[in-house]
PASEBA-1860 file (N, C-alpha, C; in nm, 3 decimals):
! residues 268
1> XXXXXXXX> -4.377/0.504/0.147/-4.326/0.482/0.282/-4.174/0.480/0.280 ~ -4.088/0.532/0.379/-3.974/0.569/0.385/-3.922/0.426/0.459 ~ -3.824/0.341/0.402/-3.785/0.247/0.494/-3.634/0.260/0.534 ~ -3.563/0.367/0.481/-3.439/0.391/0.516/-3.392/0.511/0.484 ~ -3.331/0.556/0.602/-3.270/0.688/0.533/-3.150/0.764/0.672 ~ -3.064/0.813/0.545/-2.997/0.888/0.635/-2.948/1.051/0.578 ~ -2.902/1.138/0.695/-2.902/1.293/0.645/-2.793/1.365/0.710 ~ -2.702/1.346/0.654/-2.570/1.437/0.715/-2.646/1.575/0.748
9> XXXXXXXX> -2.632/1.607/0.879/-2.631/1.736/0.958/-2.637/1.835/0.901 ~ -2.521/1.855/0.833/-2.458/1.978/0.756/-2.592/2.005/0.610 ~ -2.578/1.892/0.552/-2.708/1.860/0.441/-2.855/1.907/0.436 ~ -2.898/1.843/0.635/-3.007/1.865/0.648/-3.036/2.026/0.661 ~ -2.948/2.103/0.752/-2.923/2.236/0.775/-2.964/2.326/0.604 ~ -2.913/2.265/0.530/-2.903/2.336/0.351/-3.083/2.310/0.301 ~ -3.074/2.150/0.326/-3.217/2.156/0.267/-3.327/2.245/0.334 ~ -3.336/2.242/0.497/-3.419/2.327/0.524/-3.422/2.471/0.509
17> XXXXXXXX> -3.346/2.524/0.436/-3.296/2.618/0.451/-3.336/2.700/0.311 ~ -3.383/2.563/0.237/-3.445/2.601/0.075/-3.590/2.534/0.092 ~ -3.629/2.524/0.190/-3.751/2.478/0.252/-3.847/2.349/0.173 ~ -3.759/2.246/0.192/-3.718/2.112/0.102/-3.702/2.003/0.305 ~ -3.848/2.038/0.362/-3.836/1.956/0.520/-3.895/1.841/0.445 ~ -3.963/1.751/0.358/-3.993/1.697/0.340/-3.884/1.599/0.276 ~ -3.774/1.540/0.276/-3.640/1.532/0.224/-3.710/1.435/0.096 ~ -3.726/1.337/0.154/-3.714/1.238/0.027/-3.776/1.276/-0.079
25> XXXXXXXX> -3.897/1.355/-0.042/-4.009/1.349/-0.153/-3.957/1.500/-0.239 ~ -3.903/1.609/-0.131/-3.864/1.684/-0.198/-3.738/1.669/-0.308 ~ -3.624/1.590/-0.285/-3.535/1.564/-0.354/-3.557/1.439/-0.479 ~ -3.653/1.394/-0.488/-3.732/1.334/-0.592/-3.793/1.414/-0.682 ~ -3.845/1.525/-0.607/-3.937/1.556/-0.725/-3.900/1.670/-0.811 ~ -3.765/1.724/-0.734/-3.660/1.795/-0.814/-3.670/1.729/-0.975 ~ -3.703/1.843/-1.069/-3.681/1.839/-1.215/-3.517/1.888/-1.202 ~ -3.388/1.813/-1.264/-3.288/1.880/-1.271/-3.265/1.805/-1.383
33> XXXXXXXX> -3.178/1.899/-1.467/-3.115/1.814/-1.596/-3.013/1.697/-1.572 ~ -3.020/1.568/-1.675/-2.950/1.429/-1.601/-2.779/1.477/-1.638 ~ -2.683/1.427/-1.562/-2.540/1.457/-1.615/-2.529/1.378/-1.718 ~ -2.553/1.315/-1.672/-2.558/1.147/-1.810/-2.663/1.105/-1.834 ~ -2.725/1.039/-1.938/-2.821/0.998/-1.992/-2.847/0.867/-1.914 ~ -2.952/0.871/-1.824/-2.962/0.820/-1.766/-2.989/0.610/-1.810 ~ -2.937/0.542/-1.724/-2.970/0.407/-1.806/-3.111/0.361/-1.731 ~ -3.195/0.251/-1.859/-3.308/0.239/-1.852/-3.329/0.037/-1.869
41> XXXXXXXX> -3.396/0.010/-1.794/-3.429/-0.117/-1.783/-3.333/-0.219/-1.732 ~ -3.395/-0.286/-1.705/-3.254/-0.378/-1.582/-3.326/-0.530/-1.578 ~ -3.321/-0.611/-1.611/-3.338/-0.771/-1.606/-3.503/-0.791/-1.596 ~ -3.576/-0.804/-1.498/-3.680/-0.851/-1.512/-3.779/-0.712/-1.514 ~ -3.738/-0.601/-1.492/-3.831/-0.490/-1.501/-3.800/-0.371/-1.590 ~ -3.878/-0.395/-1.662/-3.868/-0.282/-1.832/-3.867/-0.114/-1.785 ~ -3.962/-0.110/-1.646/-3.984/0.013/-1.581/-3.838/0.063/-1.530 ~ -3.740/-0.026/-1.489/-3.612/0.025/-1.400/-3.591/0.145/-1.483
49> XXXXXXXX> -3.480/0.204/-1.374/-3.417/0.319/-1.436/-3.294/0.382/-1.366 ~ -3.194/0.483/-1.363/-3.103/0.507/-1.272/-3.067/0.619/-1.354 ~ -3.050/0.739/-1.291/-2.998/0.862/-1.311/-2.960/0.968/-1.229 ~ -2.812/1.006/-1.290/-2.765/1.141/-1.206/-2.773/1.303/-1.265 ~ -2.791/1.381/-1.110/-2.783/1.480/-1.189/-2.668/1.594/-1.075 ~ -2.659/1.681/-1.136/-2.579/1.749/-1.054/-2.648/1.885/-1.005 ~ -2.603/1.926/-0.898/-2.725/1.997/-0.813/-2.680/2.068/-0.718 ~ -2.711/2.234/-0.689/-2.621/2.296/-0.619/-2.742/2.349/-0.516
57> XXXXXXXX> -2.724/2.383/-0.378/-2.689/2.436/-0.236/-2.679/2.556/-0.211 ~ -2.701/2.680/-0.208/-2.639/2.786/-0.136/-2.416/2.747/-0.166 ~ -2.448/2.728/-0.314/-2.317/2.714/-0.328/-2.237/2.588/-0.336 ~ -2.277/2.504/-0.287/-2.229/2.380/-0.254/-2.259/2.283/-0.390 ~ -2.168/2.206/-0.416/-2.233/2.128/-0.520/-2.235/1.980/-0.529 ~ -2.343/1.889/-0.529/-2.375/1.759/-0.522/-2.378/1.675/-0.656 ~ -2.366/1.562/-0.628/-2.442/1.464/-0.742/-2.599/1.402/-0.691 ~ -2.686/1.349/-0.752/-2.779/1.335/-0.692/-2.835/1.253/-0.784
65> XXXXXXXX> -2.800/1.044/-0.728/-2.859/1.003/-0.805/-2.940/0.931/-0.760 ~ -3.059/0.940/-0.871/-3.181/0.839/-0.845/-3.242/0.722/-0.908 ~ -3.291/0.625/-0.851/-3.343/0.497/-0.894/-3.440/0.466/-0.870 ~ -3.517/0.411/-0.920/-3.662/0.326/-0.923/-3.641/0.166/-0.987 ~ -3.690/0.076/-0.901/-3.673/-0.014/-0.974/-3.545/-0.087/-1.025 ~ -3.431/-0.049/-0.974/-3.281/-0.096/-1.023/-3.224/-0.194/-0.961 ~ -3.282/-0.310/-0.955/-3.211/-0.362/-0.859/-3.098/-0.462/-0.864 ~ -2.995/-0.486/-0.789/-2.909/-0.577/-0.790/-2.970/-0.716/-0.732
73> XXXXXXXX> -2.884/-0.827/-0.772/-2.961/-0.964/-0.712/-2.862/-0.985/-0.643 ~ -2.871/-1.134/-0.555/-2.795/-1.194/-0.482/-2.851/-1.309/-0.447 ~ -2.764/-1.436/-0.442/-2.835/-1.560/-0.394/-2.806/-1.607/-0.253 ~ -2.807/-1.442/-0.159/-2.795/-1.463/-0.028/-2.863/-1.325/0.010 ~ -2.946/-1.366/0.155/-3.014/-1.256/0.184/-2.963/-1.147/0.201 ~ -2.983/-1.013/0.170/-3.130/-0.967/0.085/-3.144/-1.034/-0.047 ~ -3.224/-1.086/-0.113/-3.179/-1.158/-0.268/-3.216/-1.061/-0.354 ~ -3.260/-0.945/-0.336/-3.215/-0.833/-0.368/-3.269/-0.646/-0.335
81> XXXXXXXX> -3.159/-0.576/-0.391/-3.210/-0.472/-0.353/-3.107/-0.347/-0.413 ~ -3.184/-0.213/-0.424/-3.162/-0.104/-0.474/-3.018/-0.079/-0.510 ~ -2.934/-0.081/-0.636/-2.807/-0.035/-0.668/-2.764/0.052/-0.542 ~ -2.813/0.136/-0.535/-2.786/0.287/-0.479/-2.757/0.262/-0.339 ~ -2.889/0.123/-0.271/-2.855/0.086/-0.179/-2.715/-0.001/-0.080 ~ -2.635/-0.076/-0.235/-2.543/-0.114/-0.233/-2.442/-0.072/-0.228 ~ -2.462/0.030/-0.314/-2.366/0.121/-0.300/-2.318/0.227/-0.193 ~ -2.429/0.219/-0.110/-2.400/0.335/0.008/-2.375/0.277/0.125
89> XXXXXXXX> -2.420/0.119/0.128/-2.328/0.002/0.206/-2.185/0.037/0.215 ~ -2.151/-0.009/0.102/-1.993/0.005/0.046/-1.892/0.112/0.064 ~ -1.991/0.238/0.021/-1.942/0.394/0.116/-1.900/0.352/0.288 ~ -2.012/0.307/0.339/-1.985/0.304/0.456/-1.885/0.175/0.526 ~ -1.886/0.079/0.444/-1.796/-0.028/0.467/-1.581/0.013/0.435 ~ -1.606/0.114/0.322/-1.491/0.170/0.306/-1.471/0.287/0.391 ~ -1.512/0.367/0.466/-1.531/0.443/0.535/-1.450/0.405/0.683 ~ -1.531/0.294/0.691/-1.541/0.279/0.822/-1.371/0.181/0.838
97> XXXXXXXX> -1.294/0.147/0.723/-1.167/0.086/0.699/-1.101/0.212/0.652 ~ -1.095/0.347/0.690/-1.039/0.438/0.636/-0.979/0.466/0.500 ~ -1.069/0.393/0.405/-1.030/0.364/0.241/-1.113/0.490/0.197 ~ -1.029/0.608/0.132/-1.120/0.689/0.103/-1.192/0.674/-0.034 ~ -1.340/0.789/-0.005/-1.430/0.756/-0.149/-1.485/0.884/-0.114 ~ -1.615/0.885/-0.126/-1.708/0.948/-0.175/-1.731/1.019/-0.045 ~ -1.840/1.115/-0.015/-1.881/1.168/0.111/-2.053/1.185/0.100 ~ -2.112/1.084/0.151/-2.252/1.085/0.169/-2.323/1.200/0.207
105> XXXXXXXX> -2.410/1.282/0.165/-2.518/1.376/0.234/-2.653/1.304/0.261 ~ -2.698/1.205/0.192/-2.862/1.190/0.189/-2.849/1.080/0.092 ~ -2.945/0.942/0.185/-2.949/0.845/0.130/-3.076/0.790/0.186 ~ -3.166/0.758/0.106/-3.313/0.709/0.138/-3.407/0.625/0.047 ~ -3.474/0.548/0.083/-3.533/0.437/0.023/-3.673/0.441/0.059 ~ -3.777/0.444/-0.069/-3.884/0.452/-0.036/-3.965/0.365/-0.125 ~ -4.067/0.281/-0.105/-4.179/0.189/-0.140/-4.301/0.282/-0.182 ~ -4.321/0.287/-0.303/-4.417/0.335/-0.325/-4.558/0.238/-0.323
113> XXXXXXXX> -4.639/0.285/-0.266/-4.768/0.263/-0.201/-4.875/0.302/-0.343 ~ -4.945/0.212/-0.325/-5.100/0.246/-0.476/-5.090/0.238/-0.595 ~ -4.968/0.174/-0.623/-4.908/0.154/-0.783/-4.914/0.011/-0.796 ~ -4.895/-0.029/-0.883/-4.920/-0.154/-0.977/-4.836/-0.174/-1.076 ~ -4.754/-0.235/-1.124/-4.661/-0.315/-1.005/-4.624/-0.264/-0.896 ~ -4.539/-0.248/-0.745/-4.489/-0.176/-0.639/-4.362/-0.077/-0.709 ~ -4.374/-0.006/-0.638/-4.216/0.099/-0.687/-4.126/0.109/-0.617 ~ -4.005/0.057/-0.610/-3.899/0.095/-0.490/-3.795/0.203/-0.563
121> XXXXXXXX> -3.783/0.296/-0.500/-3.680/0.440/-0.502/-3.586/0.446/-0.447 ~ -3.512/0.520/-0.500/-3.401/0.516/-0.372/-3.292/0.634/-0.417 ~ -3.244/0.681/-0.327/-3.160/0.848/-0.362/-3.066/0.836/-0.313 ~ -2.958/0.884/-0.342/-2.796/0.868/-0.308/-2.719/1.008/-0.345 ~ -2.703/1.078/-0.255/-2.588/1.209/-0.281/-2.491/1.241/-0.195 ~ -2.400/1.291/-0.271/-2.267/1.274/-0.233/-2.240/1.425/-0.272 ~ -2.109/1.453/-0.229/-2.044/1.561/-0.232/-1.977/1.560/-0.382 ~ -1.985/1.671/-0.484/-1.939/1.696/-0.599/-1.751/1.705/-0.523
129> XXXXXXXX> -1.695/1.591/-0.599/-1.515/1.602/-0.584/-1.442/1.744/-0.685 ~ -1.523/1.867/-0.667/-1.431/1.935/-0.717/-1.300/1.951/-0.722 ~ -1.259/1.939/-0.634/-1.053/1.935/-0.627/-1.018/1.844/-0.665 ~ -1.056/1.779/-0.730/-1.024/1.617/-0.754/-1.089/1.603/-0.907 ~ -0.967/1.524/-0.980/-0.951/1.513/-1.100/-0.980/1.344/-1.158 ~ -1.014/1.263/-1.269/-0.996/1.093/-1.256/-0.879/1.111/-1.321 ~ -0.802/0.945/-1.255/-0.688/0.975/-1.276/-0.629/0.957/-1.433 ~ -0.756/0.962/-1.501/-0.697/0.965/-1.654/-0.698/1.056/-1.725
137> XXXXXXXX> -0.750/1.181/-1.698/-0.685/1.299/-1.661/-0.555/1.373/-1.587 ~ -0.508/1.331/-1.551/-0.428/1.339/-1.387/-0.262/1.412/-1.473 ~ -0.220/1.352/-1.609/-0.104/1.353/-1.673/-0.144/1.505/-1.748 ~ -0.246/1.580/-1.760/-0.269/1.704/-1.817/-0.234/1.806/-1.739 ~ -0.224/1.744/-1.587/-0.196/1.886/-1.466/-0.048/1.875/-1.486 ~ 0.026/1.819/-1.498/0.189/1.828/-1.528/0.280/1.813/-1.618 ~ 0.169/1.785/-1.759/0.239/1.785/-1.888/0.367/1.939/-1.922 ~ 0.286/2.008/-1.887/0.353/2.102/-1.889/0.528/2.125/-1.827
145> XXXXXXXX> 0.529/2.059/-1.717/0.707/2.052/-1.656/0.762/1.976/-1.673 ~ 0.937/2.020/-1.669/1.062/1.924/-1.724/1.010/1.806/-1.676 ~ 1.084/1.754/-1.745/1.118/1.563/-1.733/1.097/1.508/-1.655 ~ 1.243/1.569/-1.532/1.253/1.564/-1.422/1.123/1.540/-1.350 ~ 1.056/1.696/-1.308/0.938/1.700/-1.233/0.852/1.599/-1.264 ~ 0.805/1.617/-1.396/0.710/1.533/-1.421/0.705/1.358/-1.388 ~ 0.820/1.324/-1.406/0.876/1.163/-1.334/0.858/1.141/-1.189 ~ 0.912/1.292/-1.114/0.827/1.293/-0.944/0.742/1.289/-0.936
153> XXXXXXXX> 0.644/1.372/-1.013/0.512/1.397/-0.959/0.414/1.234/-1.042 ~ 0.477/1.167/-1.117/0.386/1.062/-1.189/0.417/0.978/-1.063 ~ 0.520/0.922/-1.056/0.574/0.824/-0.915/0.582/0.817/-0.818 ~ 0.528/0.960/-0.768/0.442/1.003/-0.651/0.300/0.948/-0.622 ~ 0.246/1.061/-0.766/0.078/0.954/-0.771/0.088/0.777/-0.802 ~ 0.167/0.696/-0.870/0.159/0.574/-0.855/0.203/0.506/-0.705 ~ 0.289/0.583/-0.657/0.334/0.509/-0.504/0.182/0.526/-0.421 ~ 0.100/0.628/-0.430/-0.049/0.686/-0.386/-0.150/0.578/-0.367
161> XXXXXXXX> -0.099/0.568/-0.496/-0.223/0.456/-0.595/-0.217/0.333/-0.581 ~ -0.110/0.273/-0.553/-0.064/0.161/-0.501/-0.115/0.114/-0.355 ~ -0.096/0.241/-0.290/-0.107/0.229/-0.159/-0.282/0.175/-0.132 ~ -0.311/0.279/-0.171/-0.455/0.253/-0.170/-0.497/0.124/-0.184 ~ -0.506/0.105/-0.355/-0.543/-0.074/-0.378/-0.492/-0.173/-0.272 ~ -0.376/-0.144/-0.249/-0.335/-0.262/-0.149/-0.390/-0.279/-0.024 ~ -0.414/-0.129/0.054/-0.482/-0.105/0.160/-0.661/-0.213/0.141 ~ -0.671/-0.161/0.027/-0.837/-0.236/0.008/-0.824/-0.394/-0.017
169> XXXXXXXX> -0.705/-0.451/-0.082/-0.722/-0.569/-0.112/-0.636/-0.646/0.067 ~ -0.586/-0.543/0.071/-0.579/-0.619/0.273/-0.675/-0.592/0.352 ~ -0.761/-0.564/0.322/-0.920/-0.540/0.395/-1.011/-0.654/0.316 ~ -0.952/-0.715/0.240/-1.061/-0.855/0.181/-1.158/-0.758/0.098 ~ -1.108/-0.692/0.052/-1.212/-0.610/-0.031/-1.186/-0.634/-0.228 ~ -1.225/-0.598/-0.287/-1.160/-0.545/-0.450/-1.314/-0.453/-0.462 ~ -1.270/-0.342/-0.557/-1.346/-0.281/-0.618/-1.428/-0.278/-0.762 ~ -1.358/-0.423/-0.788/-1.453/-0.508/-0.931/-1.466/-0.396/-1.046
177> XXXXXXXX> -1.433/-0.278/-1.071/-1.469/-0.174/-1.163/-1.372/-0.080/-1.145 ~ -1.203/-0.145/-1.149/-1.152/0.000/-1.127/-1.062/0.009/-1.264 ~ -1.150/0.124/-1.311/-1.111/0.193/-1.408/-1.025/0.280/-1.402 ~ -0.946/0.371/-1.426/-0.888/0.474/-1.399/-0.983/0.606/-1.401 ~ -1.102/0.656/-1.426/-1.215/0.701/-1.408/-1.284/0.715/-1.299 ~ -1.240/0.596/-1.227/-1.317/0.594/-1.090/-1.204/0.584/-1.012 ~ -1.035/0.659/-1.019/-1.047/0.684/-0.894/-0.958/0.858/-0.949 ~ -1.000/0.894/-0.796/-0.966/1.071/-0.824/-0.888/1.128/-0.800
185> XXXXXXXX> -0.781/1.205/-0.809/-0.652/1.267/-0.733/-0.727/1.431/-0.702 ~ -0.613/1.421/-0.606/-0.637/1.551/-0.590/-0.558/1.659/-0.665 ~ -0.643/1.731/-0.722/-0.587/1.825/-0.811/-0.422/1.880/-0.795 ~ -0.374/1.926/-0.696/-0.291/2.021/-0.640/-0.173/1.936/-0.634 ~ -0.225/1.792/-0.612/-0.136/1.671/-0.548/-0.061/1.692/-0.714 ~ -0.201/1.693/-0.793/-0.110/1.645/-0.990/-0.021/1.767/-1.006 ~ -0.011/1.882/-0.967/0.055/1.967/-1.003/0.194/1.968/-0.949 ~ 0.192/1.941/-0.765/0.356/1.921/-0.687/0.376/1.814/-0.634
193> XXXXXXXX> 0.301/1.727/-0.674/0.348/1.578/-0.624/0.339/1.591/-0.443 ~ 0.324/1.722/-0.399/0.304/1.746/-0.191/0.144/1.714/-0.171 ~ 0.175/1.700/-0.059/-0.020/1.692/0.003/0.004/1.814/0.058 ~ -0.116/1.891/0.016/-0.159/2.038/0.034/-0.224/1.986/0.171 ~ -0.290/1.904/0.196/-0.401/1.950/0.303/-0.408/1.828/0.371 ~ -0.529/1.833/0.442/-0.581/1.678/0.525/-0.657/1.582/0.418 ~ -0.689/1.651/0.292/-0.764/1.559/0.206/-0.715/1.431/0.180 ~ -0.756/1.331/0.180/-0.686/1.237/0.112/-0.642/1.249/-0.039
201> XXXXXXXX> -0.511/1.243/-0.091/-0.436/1.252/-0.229/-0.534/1.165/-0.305 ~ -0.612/1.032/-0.319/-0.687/0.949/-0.372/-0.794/0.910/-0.292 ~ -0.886/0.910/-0.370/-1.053/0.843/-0.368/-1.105/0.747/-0.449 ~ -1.208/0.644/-0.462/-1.227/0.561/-0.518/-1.398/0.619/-0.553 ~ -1.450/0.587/-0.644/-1.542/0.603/-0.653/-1.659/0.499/-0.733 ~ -1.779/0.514/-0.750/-1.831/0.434/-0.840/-1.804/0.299/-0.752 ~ -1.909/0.292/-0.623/-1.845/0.145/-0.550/-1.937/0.065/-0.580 ~ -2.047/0.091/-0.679/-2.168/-0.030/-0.661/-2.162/-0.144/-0.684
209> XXXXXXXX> -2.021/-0.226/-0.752/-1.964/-0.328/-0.772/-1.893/-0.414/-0.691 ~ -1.809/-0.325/-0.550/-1.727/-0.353/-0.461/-1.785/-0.480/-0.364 ~ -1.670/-0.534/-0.385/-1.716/-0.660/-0.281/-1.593/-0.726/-0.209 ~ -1.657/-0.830/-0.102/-1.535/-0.894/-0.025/-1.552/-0.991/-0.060 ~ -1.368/-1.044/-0.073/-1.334/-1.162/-0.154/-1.244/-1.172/-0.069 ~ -1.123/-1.322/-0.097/-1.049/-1.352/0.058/-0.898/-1.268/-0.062 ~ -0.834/-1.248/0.021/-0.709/-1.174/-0.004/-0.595/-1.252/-0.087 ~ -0.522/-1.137/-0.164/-0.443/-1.246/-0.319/-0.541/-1.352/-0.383
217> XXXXXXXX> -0.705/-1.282/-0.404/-0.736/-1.393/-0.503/-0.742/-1.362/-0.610 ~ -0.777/-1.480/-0.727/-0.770/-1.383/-0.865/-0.842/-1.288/-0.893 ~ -0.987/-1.316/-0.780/-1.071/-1.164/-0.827/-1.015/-1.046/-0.777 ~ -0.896/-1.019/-0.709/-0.822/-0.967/-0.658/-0.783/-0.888/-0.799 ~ -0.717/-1.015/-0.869/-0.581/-0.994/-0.945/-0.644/-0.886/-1.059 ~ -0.853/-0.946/-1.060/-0.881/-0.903/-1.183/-0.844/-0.731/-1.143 ~ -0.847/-0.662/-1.046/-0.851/-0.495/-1.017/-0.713/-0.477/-1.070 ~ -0.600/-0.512/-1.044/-0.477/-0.446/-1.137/-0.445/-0.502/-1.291
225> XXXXXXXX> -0.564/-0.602/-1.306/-0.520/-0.638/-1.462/-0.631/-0.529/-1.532 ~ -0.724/-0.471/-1.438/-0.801/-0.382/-1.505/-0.720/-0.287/-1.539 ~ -0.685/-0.208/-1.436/-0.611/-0.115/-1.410/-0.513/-0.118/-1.507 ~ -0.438/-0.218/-1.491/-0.293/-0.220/-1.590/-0.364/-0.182/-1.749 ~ -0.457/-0.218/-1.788/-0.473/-0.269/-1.929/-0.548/-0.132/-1.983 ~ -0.603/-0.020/-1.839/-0.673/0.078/-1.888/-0.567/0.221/-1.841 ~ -0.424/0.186/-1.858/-0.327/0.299/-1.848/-0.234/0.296/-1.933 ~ -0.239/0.271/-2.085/-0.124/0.282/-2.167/-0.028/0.445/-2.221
233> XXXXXXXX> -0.101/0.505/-2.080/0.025/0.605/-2.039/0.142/0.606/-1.978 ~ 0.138/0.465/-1.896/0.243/0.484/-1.813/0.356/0.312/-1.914 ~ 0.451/0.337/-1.853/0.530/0.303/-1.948/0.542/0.124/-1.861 ~ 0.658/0.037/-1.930/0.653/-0.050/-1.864/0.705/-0.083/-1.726 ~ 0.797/0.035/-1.694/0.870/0.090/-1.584/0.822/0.150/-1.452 ~ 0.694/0.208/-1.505/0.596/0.277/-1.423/0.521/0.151/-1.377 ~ 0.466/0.076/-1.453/0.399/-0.028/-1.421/0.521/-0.124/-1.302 ~ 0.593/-0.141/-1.375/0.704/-0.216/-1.210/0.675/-0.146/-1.101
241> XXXXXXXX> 0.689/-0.005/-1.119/0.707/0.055/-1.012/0.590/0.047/-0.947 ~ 0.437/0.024/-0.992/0.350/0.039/-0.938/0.334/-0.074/-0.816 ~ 0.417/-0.216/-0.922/0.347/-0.351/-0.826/0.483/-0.360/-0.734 ~ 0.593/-0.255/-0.751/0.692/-0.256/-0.647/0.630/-0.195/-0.504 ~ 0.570/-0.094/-0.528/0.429/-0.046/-0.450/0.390/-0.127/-0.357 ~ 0.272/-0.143/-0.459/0.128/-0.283/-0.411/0.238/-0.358/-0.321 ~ 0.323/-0.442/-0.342/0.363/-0.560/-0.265/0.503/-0.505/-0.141 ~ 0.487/-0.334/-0.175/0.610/-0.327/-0.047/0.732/-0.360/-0.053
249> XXXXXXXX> 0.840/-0.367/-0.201/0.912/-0.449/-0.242/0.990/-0.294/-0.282 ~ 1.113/-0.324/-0.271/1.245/-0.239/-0.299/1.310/-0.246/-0.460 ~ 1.290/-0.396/-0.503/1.333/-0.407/-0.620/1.276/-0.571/-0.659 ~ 1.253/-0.579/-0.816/1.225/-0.710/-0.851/1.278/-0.850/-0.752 ~ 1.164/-0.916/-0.719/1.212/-1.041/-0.668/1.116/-1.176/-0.721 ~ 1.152/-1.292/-0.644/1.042/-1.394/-0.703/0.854/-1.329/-0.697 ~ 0.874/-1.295/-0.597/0.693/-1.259/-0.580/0.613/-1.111/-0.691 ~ 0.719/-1.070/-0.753/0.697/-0.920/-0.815/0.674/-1.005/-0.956
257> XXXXXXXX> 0.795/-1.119/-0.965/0.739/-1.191/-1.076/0.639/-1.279/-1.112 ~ 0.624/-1.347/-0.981/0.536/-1.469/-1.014/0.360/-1.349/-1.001 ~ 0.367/-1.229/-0.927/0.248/-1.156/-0.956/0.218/-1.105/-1.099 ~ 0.346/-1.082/-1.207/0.355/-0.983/-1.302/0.277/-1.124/-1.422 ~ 0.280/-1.240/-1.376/0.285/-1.365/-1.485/0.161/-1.404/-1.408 ~ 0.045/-1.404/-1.300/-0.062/-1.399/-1.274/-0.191/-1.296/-1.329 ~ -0.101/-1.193/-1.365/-0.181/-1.057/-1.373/-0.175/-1.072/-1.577 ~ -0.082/-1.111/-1.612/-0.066/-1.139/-1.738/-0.164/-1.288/-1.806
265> XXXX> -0.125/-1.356/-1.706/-0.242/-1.468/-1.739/-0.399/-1.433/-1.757 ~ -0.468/-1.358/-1.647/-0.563/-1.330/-1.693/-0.593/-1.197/-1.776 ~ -0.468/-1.184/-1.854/-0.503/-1.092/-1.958/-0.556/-1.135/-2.085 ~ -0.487/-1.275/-2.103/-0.501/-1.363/-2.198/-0.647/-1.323/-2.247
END
């Protein structure tokens, strides 16, 4: 039984079109090879599971991941429910605060009926970020030019990057998992430091962790001590410049410090 679902337009148009009207059941029962080895078992059920695969359209190319059994807890209602499902919350909670991420096609949740134990499913696809690179990659699109350039185009993407986090942590948000992996530039952006297009220059991805917390808290603090501790590309200068960024600040003052000795504390 289908208890939730949704189908971008454009999506539904493709699937019928490979004669896949049956959505959920057809995009389940797709055999496709996993991108990643998919992970297996999750707290109280040995059966869980969660895997992506990547999956093309009349051209178009998706991720397409699926779950059985994965669930997240909570000691507030729902007390729990489907990763995938959380995660496409979060799409839409960042979405709807103009924080860019991911782009939903097809998201659906289904109860399997006549099994023993019950089975809950659930499917999540998104648009493959081809133009878009993680940003720990990001220093390979401009290794190549002088000094110069390359100092624009890095302090470009950190003024970007800045912007963003801050945008999310003034929305009472943190993204609890930000790696430099999970978030994406846009390709073109790493090469001239210009915005080519309407795309957004940065995306966040990987939100199944994201949550609201009240603003400047330490779970706050934990997203740039992540961050800081998973970029020993950028120098200690770059790093100023980043939290000159984040806080809207022209040059070192009391608050750039007393943040730089918060963010250091819980490095400890």
């Amino acid at each position: 039984m289908i208890i939730n679902e949704y189908i971008d337009p454009e999506f539904k148009t493709l699937l019928i079109s490979n004669n896949e009207q049956s959505y959920f059941k057809g995009l389940w029962n797709r055999n496709d090879l996993w991108f990643e080895e998919p992970n297996l078992g999750r707290r109280d059920s040995k059966s869980a599971w969660s895997g992506v695969s990547r999956i093309q359209y009349n051209g178009h190319a998706f991720f397409l991941k699926k779950q059985e059994n994965y669930f997240s807890y909570s000691i507030k209602p729902p007390f729990r429910r489907l990763i995938v499902q959380k995660e496409y919350e979060n799409i839409q909670l960042f979405e709807s605060l103009k924080i860019p991420t991911m782009d939903v096609v097809y998201f659906g949740i289904r109860k399997k009926s006549g099994s023993m134990p019950g089975k809950t499913q659930g499917i999540l696809i998104t648009r493959a970020l081809d133009d878009y690179i993680p940003l720990d990659e990001a220093r390979e699109q401009y290794r190549g030019l002088h000094g110069f350039e390359q100092l624009k185009i890095k302090r470009a993407l950190i003024a970007n990057i800045a912007a963003l986090i801050q945008k999310t942590h003034l929305s009472g948000l943190m993204h609890h998992c930000l790696y430099p992996k999970h978030i994406y530039i846009d390709k073109d952006f790493c090469k001239t430091g210009k915005k080519q297009s309407k795309t957004p220059v940065c995306r966040f991805i990987d939100l199944e962790s994201a949550r609201k917390v009240s603003y400047n808290s330490k779970k706050q603090l934990r997203d740039l001590e992540t961050l800081n501790r998973r970029l020993p590309m950028l120098s200690s200068k770059d790093k100023i410049y980043f939290l000159l960024k984040y806080l809207n600040k022209t040059s070192i003052d009391k608050d750039v410090g007393q943040l730089i000795k918060r963010i250091n504390k819980i490095s400890r």
